[in-house]
N, C-alpha and C positions, 0 to 999 in steps of 0.2 A: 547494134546490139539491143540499144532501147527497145527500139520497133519490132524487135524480132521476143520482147518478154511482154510488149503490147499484143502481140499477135497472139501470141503461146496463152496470155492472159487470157483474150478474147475466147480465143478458140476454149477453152476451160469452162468460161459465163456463157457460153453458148450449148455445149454438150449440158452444163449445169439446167439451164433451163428446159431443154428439151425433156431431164430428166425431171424435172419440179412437176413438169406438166404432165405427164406422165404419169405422177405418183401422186396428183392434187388433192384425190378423194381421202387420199390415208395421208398425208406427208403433216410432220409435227412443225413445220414452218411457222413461225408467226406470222398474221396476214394484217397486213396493212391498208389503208385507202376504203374506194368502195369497190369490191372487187367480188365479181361474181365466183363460183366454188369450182365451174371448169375451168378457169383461165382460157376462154377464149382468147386469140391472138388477138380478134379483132375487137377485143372488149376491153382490155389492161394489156400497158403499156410495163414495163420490168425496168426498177432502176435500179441500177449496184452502186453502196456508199462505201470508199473504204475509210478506215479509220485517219489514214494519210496516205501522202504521195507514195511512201514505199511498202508500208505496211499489206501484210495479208488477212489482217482482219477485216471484215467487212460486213456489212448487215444490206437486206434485199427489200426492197420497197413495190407493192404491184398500184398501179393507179391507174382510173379509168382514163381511157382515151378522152379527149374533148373536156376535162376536166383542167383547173388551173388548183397549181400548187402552191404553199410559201414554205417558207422557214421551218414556221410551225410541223408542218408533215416531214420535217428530213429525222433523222434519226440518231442527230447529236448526242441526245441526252442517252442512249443503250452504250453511244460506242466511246462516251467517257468515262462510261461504270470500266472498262480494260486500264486506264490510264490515272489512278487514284494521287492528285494534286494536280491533276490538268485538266485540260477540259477541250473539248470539239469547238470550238469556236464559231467556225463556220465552215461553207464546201465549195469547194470550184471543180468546174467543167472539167471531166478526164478525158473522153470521148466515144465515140459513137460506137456501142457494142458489138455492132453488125458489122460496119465497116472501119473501125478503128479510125475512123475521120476524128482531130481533136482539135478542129476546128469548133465554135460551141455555135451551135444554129440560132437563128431567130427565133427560135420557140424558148429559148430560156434567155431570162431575164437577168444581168449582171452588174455589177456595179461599176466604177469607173475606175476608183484606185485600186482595187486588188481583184478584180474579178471575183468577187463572191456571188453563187448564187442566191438571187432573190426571190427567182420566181420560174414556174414551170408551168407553159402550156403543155399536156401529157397528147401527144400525137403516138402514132402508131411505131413512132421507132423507143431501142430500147439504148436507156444513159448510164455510165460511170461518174461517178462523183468520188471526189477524196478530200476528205475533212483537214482544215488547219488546227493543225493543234495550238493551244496555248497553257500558260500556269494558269491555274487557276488565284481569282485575285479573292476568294471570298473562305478563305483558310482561316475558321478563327484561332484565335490565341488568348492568354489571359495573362493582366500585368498587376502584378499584388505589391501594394506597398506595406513597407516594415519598420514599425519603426521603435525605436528603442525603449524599454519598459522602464519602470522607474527606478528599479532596482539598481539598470544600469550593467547587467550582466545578459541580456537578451534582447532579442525582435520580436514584436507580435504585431501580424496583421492587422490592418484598420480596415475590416469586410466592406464597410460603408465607401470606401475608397477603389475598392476591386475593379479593375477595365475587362471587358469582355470587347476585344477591338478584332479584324480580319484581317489581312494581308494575304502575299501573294506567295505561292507555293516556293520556298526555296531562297526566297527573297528574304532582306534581313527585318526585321520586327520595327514598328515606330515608335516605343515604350519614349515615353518623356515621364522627369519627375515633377511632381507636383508641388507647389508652393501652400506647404503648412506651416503656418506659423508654431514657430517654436523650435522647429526642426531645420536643419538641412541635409542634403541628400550626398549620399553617397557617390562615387563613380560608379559607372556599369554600362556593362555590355550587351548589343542588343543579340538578339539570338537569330539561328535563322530557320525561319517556317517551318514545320514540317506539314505535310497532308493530311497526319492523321488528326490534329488539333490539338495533340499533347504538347504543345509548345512553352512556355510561362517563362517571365521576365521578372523577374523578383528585386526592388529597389531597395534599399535599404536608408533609414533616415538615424541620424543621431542629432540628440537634445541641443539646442543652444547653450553656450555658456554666455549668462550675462550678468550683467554687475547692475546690484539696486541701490540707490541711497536712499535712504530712510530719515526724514526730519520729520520729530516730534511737534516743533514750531511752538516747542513749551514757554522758549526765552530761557532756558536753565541748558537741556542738553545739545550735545553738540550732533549733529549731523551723522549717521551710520553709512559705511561704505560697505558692502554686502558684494559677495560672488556666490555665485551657483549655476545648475543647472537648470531648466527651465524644466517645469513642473515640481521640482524638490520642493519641500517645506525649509522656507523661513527659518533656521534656530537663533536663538539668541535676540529674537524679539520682544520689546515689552511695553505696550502701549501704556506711559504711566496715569495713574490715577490722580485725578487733580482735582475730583469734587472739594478739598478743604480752600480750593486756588478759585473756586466757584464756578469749574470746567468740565463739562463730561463729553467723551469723545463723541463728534457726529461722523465724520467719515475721513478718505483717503481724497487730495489731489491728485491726480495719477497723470506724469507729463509721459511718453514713450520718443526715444532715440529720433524715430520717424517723423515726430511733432505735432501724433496725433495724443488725444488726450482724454480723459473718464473719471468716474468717479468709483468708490467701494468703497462698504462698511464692511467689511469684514478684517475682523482682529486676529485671524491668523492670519498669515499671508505663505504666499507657495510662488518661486522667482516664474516672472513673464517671459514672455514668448518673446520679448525685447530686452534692452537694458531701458532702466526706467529711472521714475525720482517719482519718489513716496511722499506728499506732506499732509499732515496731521490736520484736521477742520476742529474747532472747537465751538461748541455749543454754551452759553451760559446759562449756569443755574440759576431760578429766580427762589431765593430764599421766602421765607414768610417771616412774619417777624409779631412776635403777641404782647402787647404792654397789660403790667399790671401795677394798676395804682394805687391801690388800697389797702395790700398785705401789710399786714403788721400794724394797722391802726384801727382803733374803735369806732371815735368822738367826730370821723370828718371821713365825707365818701368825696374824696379828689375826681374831678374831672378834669378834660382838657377845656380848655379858654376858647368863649363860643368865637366862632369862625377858625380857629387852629387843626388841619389833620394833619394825624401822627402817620410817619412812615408804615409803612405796612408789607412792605418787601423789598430787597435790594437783589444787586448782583454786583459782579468784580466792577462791573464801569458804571454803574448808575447805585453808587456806595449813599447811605445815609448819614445826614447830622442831628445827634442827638437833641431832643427837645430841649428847652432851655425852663428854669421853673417857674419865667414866666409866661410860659406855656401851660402852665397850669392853673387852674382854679379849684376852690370849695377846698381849701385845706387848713382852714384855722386852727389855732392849737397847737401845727407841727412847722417844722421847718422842713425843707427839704436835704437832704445828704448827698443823693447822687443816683446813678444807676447801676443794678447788678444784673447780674446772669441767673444768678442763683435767690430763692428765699430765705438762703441764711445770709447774705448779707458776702462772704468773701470772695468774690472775684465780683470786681468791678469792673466797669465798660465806661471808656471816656469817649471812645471814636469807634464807628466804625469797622469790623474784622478785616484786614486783606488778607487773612491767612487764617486757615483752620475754619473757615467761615463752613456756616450751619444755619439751619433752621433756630431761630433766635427766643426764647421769653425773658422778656427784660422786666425788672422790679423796681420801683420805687423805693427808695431807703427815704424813712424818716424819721423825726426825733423829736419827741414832743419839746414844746416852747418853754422855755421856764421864766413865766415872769415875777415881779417884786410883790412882797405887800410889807407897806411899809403901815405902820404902828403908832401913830402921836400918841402918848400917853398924855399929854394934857397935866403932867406933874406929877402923876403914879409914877411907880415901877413894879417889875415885874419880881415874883418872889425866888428867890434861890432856886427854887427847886422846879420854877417854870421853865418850860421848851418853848418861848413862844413860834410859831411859824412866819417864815419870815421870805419862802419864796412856794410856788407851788408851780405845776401842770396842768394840761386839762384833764390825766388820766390820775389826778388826783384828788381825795374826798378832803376837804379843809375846814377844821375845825381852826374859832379864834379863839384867844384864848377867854378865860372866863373869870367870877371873882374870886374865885380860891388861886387864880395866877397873877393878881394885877391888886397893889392896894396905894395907897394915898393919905398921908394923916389927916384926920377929922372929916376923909370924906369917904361918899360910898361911892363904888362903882356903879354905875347903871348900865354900859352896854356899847357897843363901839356900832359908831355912823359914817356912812359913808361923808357927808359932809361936816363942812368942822362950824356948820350954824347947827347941826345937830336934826336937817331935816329928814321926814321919811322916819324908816320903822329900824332897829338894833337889828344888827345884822350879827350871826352869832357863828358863820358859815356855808358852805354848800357841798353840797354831790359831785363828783367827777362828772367830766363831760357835758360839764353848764354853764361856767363862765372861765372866760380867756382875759388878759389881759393884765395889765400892771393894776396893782390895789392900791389905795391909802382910806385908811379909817382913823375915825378919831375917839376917843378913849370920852364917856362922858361922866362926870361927878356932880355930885350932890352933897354940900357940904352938911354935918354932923356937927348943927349950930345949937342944937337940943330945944330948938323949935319943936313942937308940939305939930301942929299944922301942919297937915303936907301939901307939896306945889301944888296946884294950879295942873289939874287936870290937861294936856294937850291935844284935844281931836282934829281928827281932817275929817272933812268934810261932814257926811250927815253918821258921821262914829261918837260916841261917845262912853267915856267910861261913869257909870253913874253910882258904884260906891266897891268899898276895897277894903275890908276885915280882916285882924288878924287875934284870933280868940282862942286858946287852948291848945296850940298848937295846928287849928284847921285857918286857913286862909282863903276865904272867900271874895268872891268878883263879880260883877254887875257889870253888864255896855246897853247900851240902847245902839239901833242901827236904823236909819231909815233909806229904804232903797229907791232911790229913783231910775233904777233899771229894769229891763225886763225881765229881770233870772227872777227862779223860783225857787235856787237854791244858794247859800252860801258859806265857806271855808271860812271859818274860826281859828284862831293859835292865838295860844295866853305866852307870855313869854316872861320870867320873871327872872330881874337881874340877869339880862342878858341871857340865857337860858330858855328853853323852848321847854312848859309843861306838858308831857304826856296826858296825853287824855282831856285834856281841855281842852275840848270842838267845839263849844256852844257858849252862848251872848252871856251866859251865867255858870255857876258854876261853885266848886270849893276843892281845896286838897290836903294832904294834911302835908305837911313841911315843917322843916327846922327852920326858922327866922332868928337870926342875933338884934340883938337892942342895935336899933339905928336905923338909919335910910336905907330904903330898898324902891328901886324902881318894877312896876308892871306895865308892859304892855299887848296891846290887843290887837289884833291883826287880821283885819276880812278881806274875803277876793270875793268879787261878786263882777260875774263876766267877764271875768279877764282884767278887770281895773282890782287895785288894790285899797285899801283903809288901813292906816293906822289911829289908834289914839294912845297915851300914855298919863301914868300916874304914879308920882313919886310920892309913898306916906313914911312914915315913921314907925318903928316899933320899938316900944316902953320897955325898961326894964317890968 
């Protein structure tokens, strides 16, 4: 029956070609090879390709005699445009047109395991060939992953992720899901091929749920256990603020489940792609710190004590200890009190801040010295109605007292001295911010013996007092002075009864005054270069 639809075939491809040839000049045939326009028999050899063993498709091939063929010249690629998802694979020997011999001659070349033809020497007879068919293996498809948005109510593709893969007509798809962190994949199903490439495999991913701890690593808070999904925001986070602890945040430890491990400064946070454990870095603040030594004083510029520096900035672990005062120098006159925060004086600093710490100006507190002066009256006393002074400051002006506050029967006052032989010049006072220290003076008299004569003039050195009048109410005064110094100029002060006269600058002189009958002391007072002179002169005055 075969042979009898091989023959019936034959005989068909044979009336076919007689008719091809026939109708060469005009026939709409595609022409293949190199093939002259008569079809000479003896010039092109005729091969018929059908699309397979049984099929009646078929496409016609002419090629010149003596001519070799390949693969290349068969006409696979026309007779798989019929079969959309397969394809011509390749063609084996059907047989001999003429004689229906399907034996395949030595002129065509074939392979060993399937008989494919590979090659054709083109001789003067004419072949059948019939194409194997196969799926086609190069069918693309496309595999889109999806994965779940943050909202949490959707899928949206990740383009960047998109597969553009091939496979084989019919066959099922090789879609695998991908490992993103954060995600995992759903189940799914692969699809199977189609030819025309509308195929797609759509995966679907949802968020991790994982659990974060969170330590602050303040030493105060305890530990945060946290759940979410991965990508959500953090709520109920609060990196606290520890500048007053002398702390400001520098970043995250960040350990993950897997044991790998990083770092982040960022203070919001949004759950990872893991569960994890959060801990806190901190950074120390380095404070400044500004001393002020001087406020609140006139008479003394305090420094620190040479070779001593003063702290000048701390932090929580490298805390300072406060100077000690004597750490300090050039402060005569004052005592020290202590240190404050403030220049008025009420918040004090003994140690150190661990808490609430700050950029620091510390003050100096202090209080001036109050020393004695004591008073020998030498047998006076002072009169009812005297204040004598009896302690001072250095921010104090100190007057002593005088002879309207100090009297003695039968004698006159003359002037109080620092020593009690009476040496040196009556000291009657001084100016704040000149002398410090504990005083004693001594009260000096002149008895009121109704001697006539008065002392025995006192000079130092080249001073002298050389005459001392008292007439009508004006009282006059003479010195002589000889200078063995270089100045060219010298300070005068007349001083009378203890008392300093105005306007008496010069070696001579007169004023007018009230004088009572009785002894009065004068004295005279020159600086010349920075050294001083006294002399003195106690006279009498007559009723």
């Amino acid at each position: 029956m075969q042979r009898f639809f091989y023959k019936t075939r034959t005989l068909i491809f044979s009336l076919l070609l007689i008719l091809t040839g026939l109708l060469a000049s005009s026939c709409s045939i595609n022409w293949f090879g190199d093939l002259k326009t008569d079809l000479e028999k003896d010039t092109c050899s005729v091969f018929k390709f059908y699309l397979d063993e049984t099929s009646d498709e078929f496409v016609v091939r002419y090629f010149r005699i003596g001519t070799t063929i390949d693969q290349s010249s068969f006409p696979a690629a026309e007779l798989s445009q019929l079969i959309p998802g397969y394809k011509v694979a390749y063609f084996k020997f059907l047989w001999d047109s003429e004689t229906g011999d399907n034996t395949c001659p030595d002129t065509i070349q074939v392979s060993e395991d399937n008989q494919q033809v590979l090659q054709i020497f083109v001789d003067t007879k004419s072949y059948e060939f019939y194409g194997v068919v196969e799926e086609r293996d190069d069918i693309p498809y496309i595999v889109r992953h999806m994965f779940q948005n943050l909202t949490m109510d959707g899928y949206e593709e990740n383009t960047s992720l998109r597969q553009n893969l091939v496979g084989v007509t019919n066959h099922s798809t090789a879609a695998a899901a991908l490992n993103v962190p954060g995600f995992f994949a759903q189940p799914f199903f692969q699809e199977t091929i189609r030819y025309d490439g509308s195929t797609e495999v759509l995966i679907y991913y949802d968020r991790n749920y994982v659990s974060l701890t969170v330590d602050y690593n303040d030493g105060v808070s305890s530990p945060l256990s946290l759940y979410g999904y991965y990508g959500l925001p953090v709520t109920g986070l609060s990196i606290p603020d520890r500048t007053s602890e002398g702390a400001s945040f520098s970043h995250w430890n960040i350990s993950y489940a897997d044991s790998t491990t990083e770092t982040s400064t960022a203070t919001s946070l949004t759950y990872p792609a893991q569960s994890a454990v959060y801990i806190a870095v901190w950074n120390e603040i380095t404070y400044s710190i500004t001393w002020v030594l001087d406020h609140g004083i006139t008479y003394a510029s305090p420094e620190w004590r040479s070779g001593f520096t003063p702290p000048e900035s701390y932090t929580r672990s490298n805390l300072f200890v406060l100077p000690a005062v004597t750490d300090l120098a050039s402060h005569e006159g004052y005592s020290f009190e202590g240190w404050y925060l403030d220049s008025a004086y009420t918040q004090e600093i003994t140690s150190c801040p661990t808490s609430d710490m700050s950029d620091l100006t510390i003050y100096a507190k202090w209080s001036s010295e109050v020393y004695s002066i004591d008073l020998h009256l030498n047998g006076g006393s002072f009169d009812s109605s005297a204040s004598p002074v009896t302690t001072y400051t250095i921010e104090d002006d100190v007057t002593l007292p005088s002879v309207s506050d100090i009297s003695r029967n039968d004698y006159t006052f003359i002037g109080w001295y620092e020593s009690s032989s009476f040496a040196g010049s009556p000291v009657t006072g001084w100016e704040k911010g000149t002398e410090t220290g504990n005083k004693e003076f001594y009260a000096r008299w002149v008895e009121n013996s109704g001697v006539t004569p008065a002392y025995p003039e006192e000079s130092d050195g080249d001073l002298t007092i050389s005459s001392v009048s008292y007439t009508g109410g004006t009282l006059s005064f003479a010195a002589t002075y000889t200078s063995s110094l270089s100045s060219t100029s010298i300070v005068v002060q007349w001083i009378l009864d203890g008392e300093l006269l105005s306007g008496a600058d010069s070696l001579t002189g007169s004023q007018t005054v009230t004088l009572s009958p009785g002894y009065h002391s004068i004295v005279v007072v020159v600086t010349d270069n920075g050294e001083q002179f006294s002399a003195d002169q106690v006279f009498q005055v007559q009723n």
